[in-house]
Backbone as a chain_set.jsonl record, in Angstrom:
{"seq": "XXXXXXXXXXXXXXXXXXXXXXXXXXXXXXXXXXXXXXXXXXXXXXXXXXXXXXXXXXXXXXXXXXXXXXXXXXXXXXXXXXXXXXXXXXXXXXXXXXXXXXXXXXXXXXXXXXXXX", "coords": {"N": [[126.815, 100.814, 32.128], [123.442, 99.96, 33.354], [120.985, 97.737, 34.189], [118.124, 97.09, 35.214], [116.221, 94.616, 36.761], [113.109, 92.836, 37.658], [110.964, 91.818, 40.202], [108.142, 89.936, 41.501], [105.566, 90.913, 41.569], [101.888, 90.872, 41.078], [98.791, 89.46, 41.731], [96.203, 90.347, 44.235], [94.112, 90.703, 46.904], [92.229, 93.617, 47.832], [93.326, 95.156, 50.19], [95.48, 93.752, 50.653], [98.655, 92.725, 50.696], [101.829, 93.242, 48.823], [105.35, 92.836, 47.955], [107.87, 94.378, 46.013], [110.775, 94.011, 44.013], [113.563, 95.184, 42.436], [116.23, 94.378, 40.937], [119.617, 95.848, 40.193], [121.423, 95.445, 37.878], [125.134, 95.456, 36.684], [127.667, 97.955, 36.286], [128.602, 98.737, 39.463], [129.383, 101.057, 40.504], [128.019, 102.636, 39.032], [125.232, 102.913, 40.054], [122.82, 105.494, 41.026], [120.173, 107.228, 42.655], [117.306, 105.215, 43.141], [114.092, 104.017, 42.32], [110.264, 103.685, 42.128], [108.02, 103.434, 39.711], [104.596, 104.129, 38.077], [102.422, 102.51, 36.057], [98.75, 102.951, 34.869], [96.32, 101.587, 32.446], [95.643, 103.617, 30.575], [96.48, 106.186, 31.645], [99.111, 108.97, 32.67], [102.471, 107.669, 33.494], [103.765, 107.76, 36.559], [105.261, 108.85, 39.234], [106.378, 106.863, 42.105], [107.558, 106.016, 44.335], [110.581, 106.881, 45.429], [114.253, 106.878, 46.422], [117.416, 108.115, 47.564], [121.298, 107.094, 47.193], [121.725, 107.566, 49.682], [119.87, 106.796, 51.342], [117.854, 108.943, 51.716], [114.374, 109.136, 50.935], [111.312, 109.929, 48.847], [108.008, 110.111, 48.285], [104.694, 109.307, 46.369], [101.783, 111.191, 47.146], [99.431, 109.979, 47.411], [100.744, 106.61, 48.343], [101.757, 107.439, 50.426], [102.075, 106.509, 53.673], [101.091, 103.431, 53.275], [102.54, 102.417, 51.57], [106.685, 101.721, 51.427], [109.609, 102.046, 50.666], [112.88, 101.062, 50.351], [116.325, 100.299, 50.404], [119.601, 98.432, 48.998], [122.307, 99.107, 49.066], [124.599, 97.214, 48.867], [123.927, 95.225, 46.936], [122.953, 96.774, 45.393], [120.116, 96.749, 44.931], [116.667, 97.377, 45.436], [113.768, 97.858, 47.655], [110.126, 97.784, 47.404], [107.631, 97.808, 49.261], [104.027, 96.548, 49.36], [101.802, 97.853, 51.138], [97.821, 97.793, 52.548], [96.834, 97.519, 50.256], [95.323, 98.879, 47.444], [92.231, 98.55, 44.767], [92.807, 100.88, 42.961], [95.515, 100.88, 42.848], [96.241, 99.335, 40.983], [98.475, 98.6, 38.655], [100.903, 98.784, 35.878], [103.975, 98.066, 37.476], [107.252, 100.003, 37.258], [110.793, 99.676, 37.71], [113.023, 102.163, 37.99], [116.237, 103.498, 37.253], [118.977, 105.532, 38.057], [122.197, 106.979, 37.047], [124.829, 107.373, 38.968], [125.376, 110.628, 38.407], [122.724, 111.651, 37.882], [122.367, 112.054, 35.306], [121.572, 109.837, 33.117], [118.998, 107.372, 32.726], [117.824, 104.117, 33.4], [115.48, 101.596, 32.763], [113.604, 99.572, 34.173], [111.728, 96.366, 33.184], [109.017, 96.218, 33.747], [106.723, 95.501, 35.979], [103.477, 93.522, 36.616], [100.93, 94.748, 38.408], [97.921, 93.893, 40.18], [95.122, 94.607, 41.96], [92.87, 92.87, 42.995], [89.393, 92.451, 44.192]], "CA": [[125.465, 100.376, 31.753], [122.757, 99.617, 33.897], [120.377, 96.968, 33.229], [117.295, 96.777, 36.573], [115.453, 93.111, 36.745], [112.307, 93.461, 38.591], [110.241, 90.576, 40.338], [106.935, 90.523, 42.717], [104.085, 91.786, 41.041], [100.63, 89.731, 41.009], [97.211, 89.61, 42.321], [96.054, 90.615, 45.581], [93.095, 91.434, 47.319], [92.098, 94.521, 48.852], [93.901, 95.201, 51.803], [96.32, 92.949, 51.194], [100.8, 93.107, 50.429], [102.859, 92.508, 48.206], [106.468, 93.142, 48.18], [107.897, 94.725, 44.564], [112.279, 94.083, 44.173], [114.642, 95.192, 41.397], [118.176, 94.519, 40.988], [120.061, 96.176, 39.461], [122.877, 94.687, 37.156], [125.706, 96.496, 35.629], [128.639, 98.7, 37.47], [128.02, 99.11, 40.896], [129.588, 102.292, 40.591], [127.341, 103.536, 38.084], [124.033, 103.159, 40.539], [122.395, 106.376, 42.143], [118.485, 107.163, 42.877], [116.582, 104.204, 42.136], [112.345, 104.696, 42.399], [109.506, 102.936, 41.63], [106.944, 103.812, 39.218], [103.983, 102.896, 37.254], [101.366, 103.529, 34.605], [98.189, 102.278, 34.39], [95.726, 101.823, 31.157], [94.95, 105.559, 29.673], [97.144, 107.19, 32.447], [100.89, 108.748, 32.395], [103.392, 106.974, 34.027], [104.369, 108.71, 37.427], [106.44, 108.559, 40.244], [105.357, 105.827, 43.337], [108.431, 106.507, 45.095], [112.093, 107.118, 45.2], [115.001, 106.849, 47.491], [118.62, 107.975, 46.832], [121.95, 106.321, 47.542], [122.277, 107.879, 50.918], [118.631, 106.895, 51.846], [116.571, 110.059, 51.351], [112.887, 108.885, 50.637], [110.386, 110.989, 48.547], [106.807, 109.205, 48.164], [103.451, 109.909, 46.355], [100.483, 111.457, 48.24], [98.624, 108.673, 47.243], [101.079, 105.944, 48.823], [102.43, 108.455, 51.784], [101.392, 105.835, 54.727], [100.762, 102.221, 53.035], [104.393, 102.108, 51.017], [108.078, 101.587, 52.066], [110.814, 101.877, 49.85], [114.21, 100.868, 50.705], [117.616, 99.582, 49.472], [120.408, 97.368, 49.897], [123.505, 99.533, 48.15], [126.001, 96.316, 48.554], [123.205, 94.412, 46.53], [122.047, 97.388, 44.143], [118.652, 96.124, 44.825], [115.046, 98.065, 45.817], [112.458, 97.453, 47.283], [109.129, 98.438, 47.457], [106.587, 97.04, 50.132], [103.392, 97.785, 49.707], [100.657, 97.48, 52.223], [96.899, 98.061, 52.475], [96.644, 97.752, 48.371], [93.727, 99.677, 47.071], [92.206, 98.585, 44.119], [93.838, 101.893, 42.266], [96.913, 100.752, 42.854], [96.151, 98.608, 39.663], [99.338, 99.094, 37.575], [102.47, 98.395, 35.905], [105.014, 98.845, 37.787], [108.685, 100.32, 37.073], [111.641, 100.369, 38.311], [114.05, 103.275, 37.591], [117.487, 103.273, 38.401], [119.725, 106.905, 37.722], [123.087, 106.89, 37.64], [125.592, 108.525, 40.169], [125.502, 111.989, 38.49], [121.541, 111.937, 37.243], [122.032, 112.224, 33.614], [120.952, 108.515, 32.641], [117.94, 106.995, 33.249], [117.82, 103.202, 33.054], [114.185, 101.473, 32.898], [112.737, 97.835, 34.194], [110.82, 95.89, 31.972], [107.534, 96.149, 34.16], [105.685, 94.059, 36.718], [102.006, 93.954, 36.928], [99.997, 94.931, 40.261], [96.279, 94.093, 40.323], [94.422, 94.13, 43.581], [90.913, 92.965, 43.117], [88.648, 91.041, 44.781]], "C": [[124.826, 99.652, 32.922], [121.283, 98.806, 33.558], [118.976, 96.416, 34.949], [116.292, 95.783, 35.798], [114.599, 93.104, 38.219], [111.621, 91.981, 39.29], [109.269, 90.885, 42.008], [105.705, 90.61, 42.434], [103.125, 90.536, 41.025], [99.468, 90.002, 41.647], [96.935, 89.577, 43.68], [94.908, 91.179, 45.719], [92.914, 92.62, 47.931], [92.516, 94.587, 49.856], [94.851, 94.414, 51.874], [98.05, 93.418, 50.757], [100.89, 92.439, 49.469], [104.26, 93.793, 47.981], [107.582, 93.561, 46.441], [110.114, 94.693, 45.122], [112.686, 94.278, 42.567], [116.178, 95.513, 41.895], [118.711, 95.182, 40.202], [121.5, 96.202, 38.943], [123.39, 95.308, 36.454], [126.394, 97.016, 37.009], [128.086, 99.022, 38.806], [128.808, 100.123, 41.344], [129.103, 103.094, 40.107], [126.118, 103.972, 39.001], [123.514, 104.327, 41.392], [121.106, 106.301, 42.623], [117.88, 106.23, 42.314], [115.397, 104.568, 42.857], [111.9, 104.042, 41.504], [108.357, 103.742, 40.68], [105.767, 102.995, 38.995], [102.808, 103.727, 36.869], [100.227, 102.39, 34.783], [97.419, 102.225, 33.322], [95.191, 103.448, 31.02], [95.714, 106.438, 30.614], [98.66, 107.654, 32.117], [101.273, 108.236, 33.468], [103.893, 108.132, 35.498], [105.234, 107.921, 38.755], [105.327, 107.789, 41.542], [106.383, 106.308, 44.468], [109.545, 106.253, 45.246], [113.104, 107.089, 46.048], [116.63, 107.091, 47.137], [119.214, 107.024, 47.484], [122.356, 106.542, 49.266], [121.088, 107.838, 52.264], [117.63, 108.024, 52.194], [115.258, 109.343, 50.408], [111.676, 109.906, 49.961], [108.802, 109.613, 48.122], [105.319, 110.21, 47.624], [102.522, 110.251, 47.098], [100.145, 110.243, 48.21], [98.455, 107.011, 47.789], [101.307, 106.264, 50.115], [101.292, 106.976, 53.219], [101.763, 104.09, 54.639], [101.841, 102.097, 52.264], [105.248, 102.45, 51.472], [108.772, 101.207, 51.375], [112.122, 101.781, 50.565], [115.008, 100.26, 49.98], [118.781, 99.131, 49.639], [121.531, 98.026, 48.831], [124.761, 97.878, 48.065], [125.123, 95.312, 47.488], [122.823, 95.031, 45.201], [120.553, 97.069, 43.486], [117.897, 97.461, 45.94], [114.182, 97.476, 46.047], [111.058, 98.037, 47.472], [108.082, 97.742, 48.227], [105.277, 98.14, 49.984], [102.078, 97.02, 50.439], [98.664, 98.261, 52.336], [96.693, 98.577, 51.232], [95.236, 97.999, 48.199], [93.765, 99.105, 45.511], [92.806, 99.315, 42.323], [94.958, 101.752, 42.187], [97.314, 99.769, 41.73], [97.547, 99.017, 38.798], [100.633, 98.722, 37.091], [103.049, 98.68, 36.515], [106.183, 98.906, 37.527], [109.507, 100.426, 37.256], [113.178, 100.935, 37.489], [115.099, 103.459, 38.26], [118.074, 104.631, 37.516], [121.177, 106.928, 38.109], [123.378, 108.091, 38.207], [125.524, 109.935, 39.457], [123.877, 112.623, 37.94], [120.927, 111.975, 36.401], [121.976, 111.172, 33.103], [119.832, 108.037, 33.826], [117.607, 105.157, 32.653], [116.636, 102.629, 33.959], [114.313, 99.67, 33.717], [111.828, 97.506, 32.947], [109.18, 96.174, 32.121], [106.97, 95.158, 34.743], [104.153, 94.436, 36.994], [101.971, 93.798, 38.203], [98.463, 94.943, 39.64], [96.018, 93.817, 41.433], [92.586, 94.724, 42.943], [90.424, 91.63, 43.618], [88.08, 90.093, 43.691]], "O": [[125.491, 98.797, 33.508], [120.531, 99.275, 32.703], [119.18, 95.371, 35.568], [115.74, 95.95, 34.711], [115.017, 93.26, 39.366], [111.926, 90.97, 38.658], [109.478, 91.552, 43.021], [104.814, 90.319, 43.232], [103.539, 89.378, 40.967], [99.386, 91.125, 42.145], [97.487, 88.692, 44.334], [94.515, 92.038, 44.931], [93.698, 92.687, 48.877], [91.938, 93.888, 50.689], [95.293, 94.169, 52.996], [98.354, 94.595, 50.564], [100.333, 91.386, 49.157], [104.225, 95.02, 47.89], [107.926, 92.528, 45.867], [110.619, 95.158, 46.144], [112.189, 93.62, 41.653], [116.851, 96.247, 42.618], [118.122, 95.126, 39.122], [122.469, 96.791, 39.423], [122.779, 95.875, 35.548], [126.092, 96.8, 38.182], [127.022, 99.622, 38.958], [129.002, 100.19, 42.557], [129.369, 104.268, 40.366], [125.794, 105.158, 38.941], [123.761, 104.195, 42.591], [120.811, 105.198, 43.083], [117.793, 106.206, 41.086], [115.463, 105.289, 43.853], [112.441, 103.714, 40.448], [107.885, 104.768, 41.168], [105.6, 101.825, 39.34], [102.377, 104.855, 37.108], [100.513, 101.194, 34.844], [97.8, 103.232, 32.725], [94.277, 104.06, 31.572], [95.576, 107.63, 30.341], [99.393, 106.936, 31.436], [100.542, 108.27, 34.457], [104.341, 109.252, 35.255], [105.622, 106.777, 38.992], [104.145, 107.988, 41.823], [105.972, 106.951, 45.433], [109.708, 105.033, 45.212], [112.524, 107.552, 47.03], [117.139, 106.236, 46.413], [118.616, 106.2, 48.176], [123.114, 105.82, 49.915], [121.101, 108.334, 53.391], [116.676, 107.847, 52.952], [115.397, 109.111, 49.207], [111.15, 110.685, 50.756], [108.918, 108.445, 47.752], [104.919, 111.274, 48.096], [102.336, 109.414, 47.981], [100.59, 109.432, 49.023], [97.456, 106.295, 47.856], [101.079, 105.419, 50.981], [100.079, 106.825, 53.364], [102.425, 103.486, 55.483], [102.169, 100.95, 52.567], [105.139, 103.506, 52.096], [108.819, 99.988, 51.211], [112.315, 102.602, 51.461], [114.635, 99.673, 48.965], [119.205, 99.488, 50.738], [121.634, 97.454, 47.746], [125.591, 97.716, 47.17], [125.859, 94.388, 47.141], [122.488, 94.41, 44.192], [120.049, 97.087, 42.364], [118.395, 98.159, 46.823], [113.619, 96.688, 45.286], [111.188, 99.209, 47.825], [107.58, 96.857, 47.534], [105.141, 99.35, 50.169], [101.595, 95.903, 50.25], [98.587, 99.466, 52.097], [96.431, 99.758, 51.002], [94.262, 97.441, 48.704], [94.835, 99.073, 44.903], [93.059, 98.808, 41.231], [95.595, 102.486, 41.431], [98.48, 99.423, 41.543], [97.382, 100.081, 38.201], [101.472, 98.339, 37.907], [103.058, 99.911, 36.541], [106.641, 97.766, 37.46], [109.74, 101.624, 37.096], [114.009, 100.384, 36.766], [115.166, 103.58, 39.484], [117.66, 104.783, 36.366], [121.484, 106.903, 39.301], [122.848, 109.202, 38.191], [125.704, 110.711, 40.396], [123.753, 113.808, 37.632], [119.707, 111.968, 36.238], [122.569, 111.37, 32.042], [119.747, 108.176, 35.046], [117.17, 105.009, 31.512], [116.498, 102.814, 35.168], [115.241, 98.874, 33.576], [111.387, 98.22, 32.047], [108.34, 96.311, 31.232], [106.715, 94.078, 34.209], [103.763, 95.485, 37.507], [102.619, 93.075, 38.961], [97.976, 95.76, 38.858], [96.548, 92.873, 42.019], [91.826, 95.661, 42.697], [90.755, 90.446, 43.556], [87.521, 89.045, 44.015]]}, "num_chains": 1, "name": "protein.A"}
């Protein structure tokens, strides 16, 4: 069992950072692909961006430039930097942890992102 505890999220202006982390508690043999998501009001929930255990990186168009995912396997922690925040980037965010063979999917609780002036 895998159990990801998220922390970061908050208000920011245009153009500005913030830095998104989940840990993730529970076997540290169980942990594979962990990836960030997030949903905002009336939208589905999609992928922000992902990274396996062997550091392969996949990233939304949308972030491709201004986000940087990475991860600390002796820590079972993620993180997510994100830079030049666009208003759109308004949203819960998620983090998703998969164990080692793919077939579980264990959630975060959710951290808000607002960037407005």
């Amino acid at each position: 069992q895998v159990r990801p505890v998220e922390s970061g999220g908050g208000l920011v202006q245009p153009g500005g950072s913030l830095r998104l982390s989940c840990a993730a508690a529970g076997s540290i043999f169980s942990v594979g692909t962990m990836g960030w998501y997030r949903q905002a009001p009336g939208i589905e929930r999609e992928l922000v961006a992902a990274i396996t255990r062997a550091g392969s990186t996949n990233y939304a168009d949308s972030v491709k430039g201004r986000f940087t995912i990475s991860r600390d396997n002796a820590k079972n922690t993620v993180y997510l930097q994100m830079n030049s925040l666009k208003p759109e980037d308004t949203a819960v965010y998620y983090c998703n942890v998969k164990n080692v063979f793919g077939s579980l999917d264990y959630w975060g609780q959710g951290t808000q992102v607002t960037v407005s002036s």
